[in-house]
C-alpha positions as CSV (number, residue, x, y, z in Angstrom):
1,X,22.0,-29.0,-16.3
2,X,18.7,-27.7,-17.0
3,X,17.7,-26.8,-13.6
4,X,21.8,-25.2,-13.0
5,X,20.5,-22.8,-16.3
6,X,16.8,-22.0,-15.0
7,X,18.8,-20.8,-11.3
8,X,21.1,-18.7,-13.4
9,X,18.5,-17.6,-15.4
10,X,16.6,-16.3,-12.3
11,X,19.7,-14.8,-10.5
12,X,20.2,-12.6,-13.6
13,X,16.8,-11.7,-13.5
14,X,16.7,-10.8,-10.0
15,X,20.1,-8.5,-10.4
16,X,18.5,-7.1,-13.6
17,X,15.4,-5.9,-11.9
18,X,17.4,-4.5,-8.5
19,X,19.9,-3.4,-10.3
20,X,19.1,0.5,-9.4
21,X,18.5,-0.2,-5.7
22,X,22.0,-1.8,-5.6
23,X,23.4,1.0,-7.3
24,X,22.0,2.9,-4.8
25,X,23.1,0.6,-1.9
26,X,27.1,0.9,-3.5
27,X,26.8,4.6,-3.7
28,X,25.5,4.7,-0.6
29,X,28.6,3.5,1.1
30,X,30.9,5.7,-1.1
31,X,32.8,9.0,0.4
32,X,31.8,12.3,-1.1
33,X,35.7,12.1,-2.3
34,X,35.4,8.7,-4.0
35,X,31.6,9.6,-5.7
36,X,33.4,12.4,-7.3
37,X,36.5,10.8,-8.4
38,X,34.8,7.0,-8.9
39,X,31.5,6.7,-10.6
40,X,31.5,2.8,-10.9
41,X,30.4,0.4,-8.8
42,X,33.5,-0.7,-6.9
43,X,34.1,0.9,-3.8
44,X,37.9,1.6,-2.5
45,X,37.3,2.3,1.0
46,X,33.5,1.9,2.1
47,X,31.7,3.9,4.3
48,X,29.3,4.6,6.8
49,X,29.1,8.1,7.1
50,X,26.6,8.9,4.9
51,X,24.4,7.3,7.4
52,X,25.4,9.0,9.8
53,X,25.4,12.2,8.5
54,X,21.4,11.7,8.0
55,X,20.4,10.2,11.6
56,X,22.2,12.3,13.3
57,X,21.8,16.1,11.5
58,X,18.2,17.1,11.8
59,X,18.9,20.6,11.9
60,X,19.0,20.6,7.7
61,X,17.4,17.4,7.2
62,X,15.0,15.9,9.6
63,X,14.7,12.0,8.6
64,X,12.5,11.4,11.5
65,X,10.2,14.2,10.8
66,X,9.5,13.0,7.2
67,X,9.3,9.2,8.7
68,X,6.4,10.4,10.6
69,X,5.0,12.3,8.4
70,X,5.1,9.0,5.7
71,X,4.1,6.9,8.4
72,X,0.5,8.8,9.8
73,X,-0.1,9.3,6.3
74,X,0.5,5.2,5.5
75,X,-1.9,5.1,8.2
76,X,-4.6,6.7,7.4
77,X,-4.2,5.6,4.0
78,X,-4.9,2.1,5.0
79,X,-7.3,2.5,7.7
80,X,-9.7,4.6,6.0
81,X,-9.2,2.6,2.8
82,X,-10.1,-0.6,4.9
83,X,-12.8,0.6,6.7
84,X,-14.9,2.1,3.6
85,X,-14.0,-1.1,2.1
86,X,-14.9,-3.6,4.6
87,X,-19.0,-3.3,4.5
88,X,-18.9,-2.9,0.8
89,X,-17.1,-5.8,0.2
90,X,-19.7,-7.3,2.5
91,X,-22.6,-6.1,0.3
92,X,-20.6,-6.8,-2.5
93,X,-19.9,-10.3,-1.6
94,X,-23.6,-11.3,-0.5
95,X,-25.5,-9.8,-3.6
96,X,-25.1,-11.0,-7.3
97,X,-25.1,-7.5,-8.9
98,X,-22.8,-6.2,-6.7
99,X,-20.2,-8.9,-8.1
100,X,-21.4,-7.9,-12.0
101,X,-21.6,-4.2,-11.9
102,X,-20.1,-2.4,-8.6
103,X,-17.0,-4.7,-8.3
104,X,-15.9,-4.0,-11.9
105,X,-16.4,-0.4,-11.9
106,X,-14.5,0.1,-8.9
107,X,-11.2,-2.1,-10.2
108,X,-11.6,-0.1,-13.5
109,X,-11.8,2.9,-11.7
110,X,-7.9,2.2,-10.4
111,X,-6.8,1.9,-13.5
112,X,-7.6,5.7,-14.4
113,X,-4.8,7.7,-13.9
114,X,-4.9,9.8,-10.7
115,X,-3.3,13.0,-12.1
116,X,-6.5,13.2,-13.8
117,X,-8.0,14.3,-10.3
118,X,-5.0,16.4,-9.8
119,X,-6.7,19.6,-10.1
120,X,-10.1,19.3,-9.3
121,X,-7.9,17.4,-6.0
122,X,-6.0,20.3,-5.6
123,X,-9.0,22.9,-6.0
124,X,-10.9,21.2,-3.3
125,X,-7.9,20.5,-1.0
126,X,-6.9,24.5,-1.4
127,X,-10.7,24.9,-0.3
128,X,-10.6,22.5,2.5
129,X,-7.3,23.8,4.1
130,X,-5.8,20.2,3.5
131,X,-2.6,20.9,1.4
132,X,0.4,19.9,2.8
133,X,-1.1,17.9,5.5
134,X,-0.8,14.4,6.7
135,X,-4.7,14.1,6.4
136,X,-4.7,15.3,2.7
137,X,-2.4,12.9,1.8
138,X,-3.5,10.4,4.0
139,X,-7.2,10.7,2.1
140,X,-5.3,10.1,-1.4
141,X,-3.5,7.1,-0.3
142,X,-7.3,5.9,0.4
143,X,-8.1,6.5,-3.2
144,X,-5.6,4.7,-4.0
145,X,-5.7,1.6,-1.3
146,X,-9.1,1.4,-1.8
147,X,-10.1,-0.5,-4.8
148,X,-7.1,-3.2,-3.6
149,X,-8.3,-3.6,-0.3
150,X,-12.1,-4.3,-1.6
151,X,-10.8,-7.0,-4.4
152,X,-9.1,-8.6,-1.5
153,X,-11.8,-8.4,1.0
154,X,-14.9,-9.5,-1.7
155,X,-12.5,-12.6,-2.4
156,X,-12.1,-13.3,1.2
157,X,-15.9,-12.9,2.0
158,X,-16.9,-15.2,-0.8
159,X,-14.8,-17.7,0.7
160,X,-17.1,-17.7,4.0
161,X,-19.4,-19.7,3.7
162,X,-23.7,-18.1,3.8
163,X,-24.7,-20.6,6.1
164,X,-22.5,-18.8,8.8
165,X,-24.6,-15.6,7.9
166,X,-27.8,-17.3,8.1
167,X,-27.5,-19.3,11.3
168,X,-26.7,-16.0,13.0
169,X,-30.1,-14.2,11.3
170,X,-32.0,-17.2,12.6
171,X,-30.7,-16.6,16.2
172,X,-31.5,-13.0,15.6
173,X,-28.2,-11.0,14.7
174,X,-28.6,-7.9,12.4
175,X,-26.4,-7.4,9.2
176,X,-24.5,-5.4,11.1
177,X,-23.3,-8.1,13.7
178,X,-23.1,-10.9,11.5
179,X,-20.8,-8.8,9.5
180,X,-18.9,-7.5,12.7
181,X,-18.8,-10.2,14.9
182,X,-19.1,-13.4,12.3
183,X,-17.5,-12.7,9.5
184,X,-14.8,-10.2,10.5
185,X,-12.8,-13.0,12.6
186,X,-12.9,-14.9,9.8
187,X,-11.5,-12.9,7.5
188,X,-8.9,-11.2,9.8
189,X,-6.1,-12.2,8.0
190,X,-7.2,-10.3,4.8
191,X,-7.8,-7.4,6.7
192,X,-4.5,-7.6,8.1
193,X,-3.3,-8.8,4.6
């Protein structure tokens, strides 16, 4: 009984918080006729159409276009955000006061609101000749990735054990290598993560 309620409980939860992507889904599927004529959530005769209508006619509105432009942007976004924070979650990770002071300032730092930046952003970005560019976005979504991907990427270098990092100084690697060629393996699946 009590388990029959929790899995109610949880299916109700789980339509409650969808609920406006499967409004979205229904009215999807509707006829311009029917959306004018039936705002509820039954559908009389459902349709594919709409669909349609946006893969194929890319003389008004070109899907792909924008799907590229999301994409490069989602790219760079995550690339640059990873490799700014891959070394600093290195030096992070290895030093003590990187772990009190640098890692907390930077997570803190994500919880300021971005449309704070928005116009000294927007003043350099008119400057640089990056508005409405993939880059210019792309360099935002860093600001944004960033302070995730170095929580993830200090957790997953704390997890590697120093005596990997010291075996390869005593048989002469640099930083550098040890944290390119020993510890990045290991933590490939946070990177990919």
């Amino acid at each position: 009984m009590v388990r029959a309620l929790r899995w109610i409980v949880f299916a109700i939860a789980v339509l409650a918080m969808n609920f406006p992507i499967i409004v979205t889904l229904i009215t999807s599927l509707k006829s311009q006729r029917e959306l004018s004529t039936n705002p509820g959530l039954w559908i009389s005769q459902p349709t594919l159409d709409n669909y349609l209508e946006v893969l194929t006619q890319t003389s008004r509105f070109n899907i792909y276009a924008y799907l590229l432009n999301s994409t490069v942007a989602a790219l760079i976004g995550t690339g640059l955000a990873i490799v700014l924070a891959f070394p600093a979650a290195y030096a992070i990770a290895r030093s003590e006061a990187g772990k009190r002071l640098v890692l907390p300032i930077v997570i803190n730092l994500r919880a300021v609101p971005l449309i704070i930046f928005a116009i000294p952003l927007y003043m350099m970005y008119q400057w640089l000749g990056l508005l409405d560019t993939q880059i210019g976005l792309g360099l935002i979504l860093t600001i944004v990735n960033a302070p995730l991907a170095l929580v993830i990427l200090v957790n997953a270098i704390s997890d590697v054990p120093v005596e990997l990092d010291e075996a390869a100084k005593v048989d002469g690697a640099s930083s550098l290598q040890v944290m390119m060629m020993i510890v990045r393996p290991v933590i490939r699946p946070a990177l990919v993560a």
